[in-house]
RONUDO-36026 format. One record per residue (C-alpha): x, z, y; residue in one letter; residue number from 0. Coordinates in steps of 0.1 Angstrom, whole numbers. Layout:
<pts>
+-------+-------+-------+------+-----+
:     u :     w :     v : type : seq :
+-------+-------+-------+------+-----+
:     X :     Z :     Y :    a : NUM :
...
+-------+-------+-------+------+-----+
</pts>
This chain:
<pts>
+-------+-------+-------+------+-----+
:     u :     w :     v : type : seq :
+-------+-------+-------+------+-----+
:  -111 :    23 :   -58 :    x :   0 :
:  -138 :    47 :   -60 :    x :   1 :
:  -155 :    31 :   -90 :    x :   2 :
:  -189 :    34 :   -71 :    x :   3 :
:  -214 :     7 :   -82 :    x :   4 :
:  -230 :   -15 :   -52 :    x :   5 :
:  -265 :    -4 :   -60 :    x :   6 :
:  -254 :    35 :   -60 :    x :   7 :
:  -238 :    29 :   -21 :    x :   8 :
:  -269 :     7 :   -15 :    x :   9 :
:  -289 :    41 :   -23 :    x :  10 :
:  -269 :    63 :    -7 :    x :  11 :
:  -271 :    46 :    26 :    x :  12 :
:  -301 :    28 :    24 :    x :  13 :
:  -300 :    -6 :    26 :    x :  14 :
:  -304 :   -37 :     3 :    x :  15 :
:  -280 :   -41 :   -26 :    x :  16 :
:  -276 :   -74 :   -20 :    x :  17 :
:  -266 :   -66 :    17 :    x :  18 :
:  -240 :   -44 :    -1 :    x :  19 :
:  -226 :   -72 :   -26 :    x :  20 :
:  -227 :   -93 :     9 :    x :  21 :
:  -202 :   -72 :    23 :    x :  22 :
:  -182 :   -65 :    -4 :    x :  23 :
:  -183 :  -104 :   -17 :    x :  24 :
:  -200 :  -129 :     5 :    x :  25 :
:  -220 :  -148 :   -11 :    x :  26 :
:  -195 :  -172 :   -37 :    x :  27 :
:  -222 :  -194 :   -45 :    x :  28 :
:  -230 :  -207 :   -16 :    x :  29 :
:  -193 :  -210 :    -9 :    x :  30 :
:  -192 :  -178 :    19 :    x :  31 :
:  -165 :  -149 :    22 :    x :  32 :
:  -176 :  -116 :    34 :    x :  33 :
:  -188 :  -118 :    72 :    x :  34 :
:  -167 :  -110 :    98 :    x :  35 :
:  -194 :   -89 :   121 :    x :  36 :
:  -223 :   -71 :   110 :    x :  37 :
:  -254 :   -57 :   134 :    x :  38 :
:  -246 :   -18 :   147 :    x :  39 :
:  -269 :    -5 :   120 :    x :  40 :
:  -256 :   -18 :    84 :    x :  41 :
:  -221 :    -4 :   105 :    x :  42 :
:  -231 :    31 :   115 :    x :  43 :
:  -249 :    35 :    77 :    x :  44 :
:  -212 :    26 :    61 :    x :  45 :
:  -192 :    47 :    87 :    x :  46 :
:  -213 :    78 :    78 :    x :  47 :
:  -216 :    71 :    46 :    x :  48 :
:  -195 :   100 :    23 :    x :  49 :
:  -194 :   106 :   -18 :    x :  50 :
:  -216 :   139 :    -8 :    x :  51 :
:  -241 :   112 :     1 :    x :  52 :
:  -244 :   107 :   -38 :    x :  53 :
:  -269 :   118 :   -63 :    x :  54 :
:  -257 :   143 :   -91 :    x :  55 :
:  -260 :   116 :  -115 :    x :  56 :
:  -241 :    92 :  -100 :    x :  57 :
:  -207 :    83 :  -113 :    x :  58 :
:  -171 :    82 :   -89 :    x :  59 :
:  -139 :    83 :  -100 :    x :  60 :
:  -119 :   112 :  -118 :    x :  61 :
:   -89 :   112 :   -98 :    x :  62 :
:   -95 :   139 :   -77 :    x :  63 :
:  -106 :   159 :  -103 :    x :  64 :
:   -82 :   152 :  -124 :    x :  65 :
:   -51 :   159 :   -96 :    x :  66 :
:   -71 :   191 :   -91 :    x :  67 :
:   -72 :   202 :  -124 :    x :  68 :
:   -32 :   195 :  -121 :    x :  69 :
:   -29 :   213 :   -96 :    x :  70 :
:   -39 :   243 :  -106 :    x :  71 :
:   -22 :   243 :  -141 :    x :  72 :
:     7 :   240 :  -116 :    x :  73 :
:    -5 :   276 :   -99 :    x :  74 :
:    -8 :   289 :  -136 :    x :  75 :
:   -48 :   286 :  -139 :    x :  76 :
:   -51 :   278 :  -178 :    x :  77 :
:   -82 :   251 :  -184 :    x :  78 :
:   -99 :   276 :  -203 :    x :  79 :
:  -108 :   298 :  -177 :    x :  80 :
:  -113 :   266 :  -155 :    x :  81 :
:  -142 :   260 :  -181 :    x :  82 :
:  -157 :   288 :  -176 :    x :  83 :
:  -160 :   290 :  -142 :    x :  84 :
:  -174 :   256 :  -138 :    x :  85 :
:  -197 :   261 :  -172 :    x :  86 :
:  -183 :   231 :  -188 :    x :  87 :
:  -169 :   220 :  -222 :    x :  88 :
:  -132 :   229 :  -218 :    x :  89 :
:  -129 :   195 :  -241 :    x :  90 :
:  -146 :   173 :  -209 :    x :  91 :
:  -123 :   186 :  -185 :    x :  92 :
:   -90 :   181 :  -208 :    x :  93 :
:  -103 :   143 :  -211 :    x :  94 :
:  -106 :   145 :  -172 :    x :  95 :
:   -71 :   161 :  -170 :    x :  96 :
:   -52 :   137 :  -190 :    x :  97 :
:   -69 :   105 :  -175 :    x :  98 :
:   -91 :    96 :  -207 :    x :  99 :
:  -118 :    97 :  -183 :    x : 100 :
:  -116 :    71 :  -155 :    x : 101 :
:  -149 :    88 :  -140 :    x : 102 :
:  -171 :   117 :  -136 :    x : 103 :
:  -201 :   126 :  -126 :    x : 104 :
:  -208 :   138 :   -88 :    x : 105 :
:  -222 :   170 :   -94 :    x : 106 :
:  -192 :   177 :  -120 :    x : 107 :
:  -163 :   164 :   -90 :    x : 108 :
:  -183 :   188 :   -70 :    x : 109 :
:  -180 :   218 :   -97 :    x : 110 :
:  -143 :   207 :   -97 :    x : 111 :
:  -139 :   204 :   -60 :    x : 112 :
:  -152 :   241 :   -55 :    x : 113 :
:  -140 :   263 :   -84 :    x : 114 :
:  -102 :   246 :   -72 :    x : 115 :
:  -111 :   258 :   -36 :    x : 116 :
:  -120 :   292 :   -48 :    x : 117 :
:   -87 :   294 :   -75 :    x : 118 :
:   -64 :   281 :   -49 :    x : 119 :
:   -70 :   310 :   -30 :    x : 120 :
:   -65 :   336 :   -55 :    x : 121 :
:   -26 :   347 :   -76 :    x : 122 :
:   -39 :   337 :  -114 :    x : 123 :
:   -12 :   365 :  -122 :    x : 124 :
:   -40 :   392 :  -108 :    x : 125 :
:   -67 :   378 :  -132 :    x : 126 :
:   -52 :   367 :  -159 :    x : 127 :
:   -25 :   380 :  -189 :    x : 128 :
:     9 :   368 :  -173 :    x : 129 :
:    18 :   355 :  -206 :    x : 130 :
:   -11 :   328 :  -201 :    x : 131 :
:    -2 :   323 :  -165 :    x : 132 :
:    35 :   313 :  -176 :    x : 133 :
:    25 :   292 :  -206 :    x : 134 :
:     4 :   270 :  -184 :    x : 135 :
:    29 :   266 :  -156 :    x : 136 :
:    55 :   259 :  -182 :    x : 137 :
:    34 :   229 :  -193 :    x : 138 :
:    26 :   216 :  -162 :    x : 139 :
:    60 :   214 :  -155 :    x : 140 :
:    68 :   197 :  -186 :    x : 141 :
:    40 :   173 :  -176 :    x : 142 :
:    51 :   171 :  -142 :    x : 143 :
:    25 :   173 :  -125 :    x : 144 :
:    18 :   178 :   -87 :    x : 145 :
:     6 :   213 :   -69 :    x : 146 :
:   -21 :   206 :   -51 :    x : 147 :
:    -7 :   206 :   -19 :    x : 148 :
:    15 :   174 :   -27 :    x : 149 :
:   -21 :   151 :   -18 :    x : 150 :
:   -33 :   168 :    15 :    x : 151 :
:   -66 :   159 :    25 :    x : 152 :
:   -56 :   127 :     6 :    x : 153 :
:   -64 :   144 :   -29 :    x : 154 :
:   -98 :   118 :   -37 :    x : 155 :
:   -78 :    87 :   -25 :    x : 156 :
:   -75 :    69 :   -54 :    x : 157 :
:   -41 :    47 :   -37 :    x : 158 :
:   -28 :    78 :   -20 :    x : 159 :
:     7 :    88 :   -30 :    x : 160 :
:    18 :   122 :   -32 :    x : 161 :
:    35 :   142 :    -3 :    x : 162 :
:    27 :   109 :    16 :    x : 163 :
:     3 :   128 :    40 :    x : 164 :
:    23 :   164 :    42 :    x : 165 :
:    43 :   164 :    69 :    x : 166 :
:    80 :   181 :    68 :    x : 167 :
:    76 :   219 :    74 :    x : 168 :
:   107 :   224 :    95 :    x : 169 :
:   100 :   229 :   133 :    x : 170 :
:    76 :   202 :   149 :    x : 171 :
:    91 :   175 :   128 :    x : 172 :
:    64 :   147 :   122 :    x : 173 :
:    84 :   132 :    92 :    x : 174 :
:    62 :   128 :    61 :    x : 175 :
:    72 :   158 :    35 :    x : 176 :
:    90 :   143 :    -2 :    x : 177 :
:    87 :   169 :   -22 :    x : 178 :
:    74 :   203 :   -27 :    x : 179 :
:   102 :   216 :    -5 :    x : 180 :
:    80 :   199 :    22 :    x : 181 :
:   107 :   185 :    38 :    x : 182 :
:   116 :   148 :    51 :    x : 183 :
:   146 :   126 :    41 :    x : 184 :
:   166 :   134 :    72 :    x : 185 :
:   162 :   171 :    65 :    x : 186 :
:   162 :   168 :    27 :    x : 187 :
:   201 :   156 :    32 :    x : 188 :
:   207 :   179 :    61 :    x : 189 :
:   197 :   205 :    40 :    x : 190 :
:   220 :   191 :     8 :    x : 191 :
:   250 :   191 :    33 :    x : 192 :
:   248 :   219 :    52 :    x : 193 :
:   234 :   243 :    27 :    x : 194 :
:   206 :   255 :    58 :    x : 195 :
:   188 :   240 :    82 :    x : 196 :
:   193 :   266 :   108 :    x : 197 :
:   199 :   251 :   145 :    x : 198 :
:   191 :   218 :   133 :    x : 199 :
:   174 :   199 :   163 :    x : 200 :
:   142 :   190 :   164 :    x : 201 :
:   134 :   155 :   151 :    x : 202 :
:   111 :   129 :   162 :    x : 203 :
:   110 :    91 :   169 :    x : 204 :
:    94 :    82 :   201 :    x : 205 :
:    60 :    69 :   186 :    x : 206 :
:    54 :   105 :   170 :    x : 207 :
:    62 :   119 :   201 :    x : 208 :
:    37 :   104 :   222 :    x : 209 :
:    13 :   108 :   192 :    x : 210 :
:    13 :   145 :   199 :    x : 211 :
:    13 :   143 :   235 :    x : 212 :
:   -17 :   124 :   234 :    x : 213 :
:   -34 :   149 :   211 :    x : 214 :
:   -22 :   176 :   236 :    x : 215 :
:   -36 :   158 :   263 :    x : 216 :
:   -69 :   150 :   243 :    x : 217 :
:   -76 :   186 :   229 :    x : 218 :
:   -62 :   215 :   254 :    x : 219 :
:   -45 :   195 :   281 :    x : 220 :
:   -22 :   223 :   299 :    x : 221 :
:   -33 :   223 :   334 :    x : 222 :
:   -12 :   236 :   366 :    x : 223 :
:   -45 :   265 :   380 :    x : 224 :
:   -30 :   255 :   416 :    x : 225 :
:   -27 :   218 :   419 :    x : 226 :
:   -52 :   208 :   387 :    x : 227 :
:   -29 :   182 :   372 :    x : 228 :
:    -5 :   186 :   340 :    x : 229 :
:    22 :   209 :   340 :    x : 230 :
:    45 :   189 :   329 :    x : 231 :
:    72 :   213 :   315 :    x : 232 :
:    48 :   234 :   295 :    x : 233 :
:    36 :   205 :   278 :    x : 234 :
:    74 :   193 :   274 :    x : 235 :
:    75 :   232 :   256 :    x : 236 :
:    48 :   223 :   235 :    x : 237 :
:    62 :   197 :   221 :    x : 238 :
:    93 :   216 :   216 :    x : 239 :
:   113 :   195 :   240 :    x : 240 :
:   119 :   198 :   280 :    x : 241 :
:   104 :   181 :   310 :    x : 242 :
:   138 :   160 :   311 :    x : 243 :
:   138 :   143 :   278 :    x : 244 :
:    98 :   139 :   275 :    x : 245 :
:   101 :   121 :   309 :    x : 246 :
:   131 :    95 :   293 :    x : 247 :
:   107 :    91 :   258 :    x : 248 :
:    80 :    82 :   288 :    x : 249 :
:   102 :    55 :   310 :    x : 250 :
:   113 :    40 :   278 :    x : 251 :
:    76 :    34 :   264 :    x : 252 :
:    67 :    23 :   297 :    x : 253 :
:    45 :    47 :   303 :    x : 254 :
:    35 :    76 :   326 :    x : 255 :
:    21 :   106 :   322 :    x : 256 :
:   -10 :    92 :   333 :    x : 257 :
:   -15 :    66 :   319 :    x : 258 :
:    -5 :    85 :   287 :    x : 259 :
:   -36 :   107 :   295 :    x : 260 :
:   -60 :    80 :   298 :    x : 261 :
:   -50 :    68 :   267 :    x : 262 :
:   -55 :   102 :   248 :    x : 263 :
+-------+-------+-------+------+-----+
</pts>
């Protein structure tokens, strides 16, 4: 996964390396698998525990740097000017790039992490020449690579597949996203046989539609000022639905709106 070696987490979070390898492996000489419970403490040092938790010097996997670096070739951001901003060899990060590295230091994945922040925000067309900008798109196409947007949050997960965590863009649709189009399967071929997705319902299944009522419910709960309970038609707006059909979702489930709440 992560390529993080047992004494570098036991480091990091500061406990034994063998409690580490314990976890990880059990102990195979004594015949034991990994234990099923461990004491509140070893638990809330793993929880908490993130790669920022890492010394410079410590080695992680190149992944995300290398999808970032990917990314922005797809934006047009040539690796020479990468290399500058992050003051390294313009020869490391190609290596990085094209997967010839399977890891990288922290402090460089850090480097990475923040000149792509900073880039991502700015048109390479306003800083560089735009024959540059169009040579490098031109070759990330070729390579097919992915904009940066295709891995979410999920861009350092080494298993994470892209668009997987980008949910379609049309309406409130809680479909995961295929391509850069952003949209699901049902609207990718709605879209392919209508020629526009205008007055298109809204879709959802009934699981993603509770999901988001219980995040209403959790986070800004919409609350009648005279009789201090939910309104239930403006959250049924909020979800882009009415009172009606929220209620039918609800009786199906077998579930009420308060119990729904309590669940949130």
């Amino acid at each position: 996964m992560w390529l993080i070696s047992y004494g570098a987490i036991a480091a990091a979070v500061d406990l034994p390396k063998s409690t580490i390898h314990h976890l990880m492996d059990g102990k195979p000489g004594r015949g034991l698998e990994p234990p099923a419970k461990i004491s509140a403490r070893v638990s809330d040092a793993i929880l908490t525990f993130v790669v920022d938790d890492l010394p410079d010097h410590v080695r992680i996997n190149a992944i995300g740097s290398a999808r970032r670096l990917r990314g922005l070739a797809v934006m047009g951001w040539p690796l020479g000017e990468i290399a500058c901003r992050t003051d390294v060899d313009e020869t490391h990060l190609q290596a990085i790039r094209a997967r010839v590295r399977a890891t990288t230091g922290v402090s460089l994945a850090r480097r990475i992490r923040d000149t792509t922040d900073e880039l991502a925000a700015l048109d390479p067309k306003e800083h560089l020449p735009k024959a540059s900008v169009g040579y490098t798109r031109s070759h990330a196409a070729t390579q097919r690579w992915l904009p940066l947007h295709a891995w979410a949050d999920a861009i350092d997960e080494p298993d994470a597949r892209p668009w997987e965590t980008v949910r379609c863009s049309y309406s409130t649709c809680v479909n995961g996203s295929k391509d850069e189009r952003l949209l699901c399967d049902t609207h990718l071929k709605l879209l392919k046989k209508r020629g526009t997705l205008e007055g298109a319902r809204l879709m959802r299944n009934t699981q993603a539609l509770l999901e988001d009522a219980r995040f209403i419910l959790a986070t800004d709960p919409p609350i009648n000022p005279r009789t201090q309970e939910i309104d239930k038609e403006r959250l049924a707006e909020r979800l882009g639905t009415n009172w009606e059909a929220l209620e039918r979702v609800l009786l199906r489930a077998n579930i009420n709106l308060g119990k729904l709440r309590e669940s949130a």
